[in-house]
N, C-alpha and C positions, 0 to 999 in steps of 0.2 A: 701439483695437488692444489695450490692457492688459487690458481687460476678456474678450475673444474670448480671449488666449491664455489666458487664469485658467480659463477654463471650458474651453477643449479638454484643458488641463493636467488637471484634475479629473475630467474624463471619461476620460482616458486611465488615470489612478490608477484610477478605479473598475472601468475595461472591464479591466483586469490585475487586480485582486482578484478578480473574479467569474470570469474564465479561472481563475486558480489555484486556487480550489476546484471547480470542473467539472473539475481531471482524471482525480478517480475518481470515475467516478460511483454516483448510489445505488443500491440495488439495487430500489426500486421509483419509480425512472426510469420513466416512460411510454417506450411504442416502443420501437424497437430500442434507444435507448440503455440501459434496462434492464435488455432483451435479455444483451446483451453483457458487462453488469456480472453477472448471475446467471449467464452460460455461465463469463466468468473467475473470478469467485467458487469455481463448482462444480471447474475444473481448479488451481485455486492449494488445493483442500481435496486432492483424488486428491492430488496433491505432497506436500501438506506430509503426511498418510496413511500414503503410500508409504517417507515418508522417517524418520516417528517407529515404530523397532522396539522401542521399550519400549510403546511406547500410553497413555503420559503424558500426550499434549497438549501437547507441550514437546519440542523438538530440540535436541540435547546435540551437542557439537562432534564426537564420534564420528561421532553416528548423519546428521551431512550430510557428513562428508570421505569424498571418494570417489562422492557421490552428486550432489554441487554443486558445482563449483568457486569458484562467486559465494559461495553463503553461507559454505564453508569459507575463504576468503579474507579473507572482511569482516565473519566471525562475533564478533570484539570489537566493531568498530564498531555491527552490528545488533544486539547486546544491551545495548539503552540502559537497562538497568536494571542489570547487571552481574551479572546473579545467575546466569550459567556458561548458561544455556538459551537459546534463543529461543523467547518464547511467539509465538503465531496471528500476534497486532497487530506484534509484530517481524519475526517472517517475511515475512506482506504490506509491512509501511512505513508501515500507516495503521490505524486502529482503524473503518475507517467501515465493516465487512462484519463483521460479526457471526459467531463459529464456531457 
């Protein structure tokens, strides 16, 4: 019995490590799931695009109040560097999609 729950316990650990990284996926995913990561990819770039009016590559707390309420709200928090902008990997949350 000790044994059976050691190994469903270990399995359980690993089957939630490997969810938590499957939930952005790559962007060359086979099938739709790639799919899907290159169509969000390409509308999270329009965004962030739309949103940078200097043409930086970098969104300054101006240039999203008024155009976000999410990131004008939680633009300390999402500037885990502190250096006043959001780069790309800020704005997304993740660094796995390349600008």
């Amino acid at each position: 019995m000790r044994k059976s729950s050691l190994a469903l316990l270990a399995l359980l650990a690993t089957s939630t490590a490997t969810h938590s990284q499957s939930l952005i996926p790559d962007l060359d995913a086979p099938g739709t799931r790639g799919e899907m990561a290159r169509a969000e990819k390409k509308k999270a770039e329009v965004r962030f695009d739309a949103m940078d009016g200097s043409k930086d590559g970098k969104l300054s707390r101006d240039e999203v109040t008024g155009k976000s309420d999410y990131l004008a709200s939680n633009f300390d928090k999402l500037d885990s560097n502190k250096d006043g902008v959001l780069s790309w990997e800020e704005f997304l949350g993740h660094n796995r999609w390349p600008k």
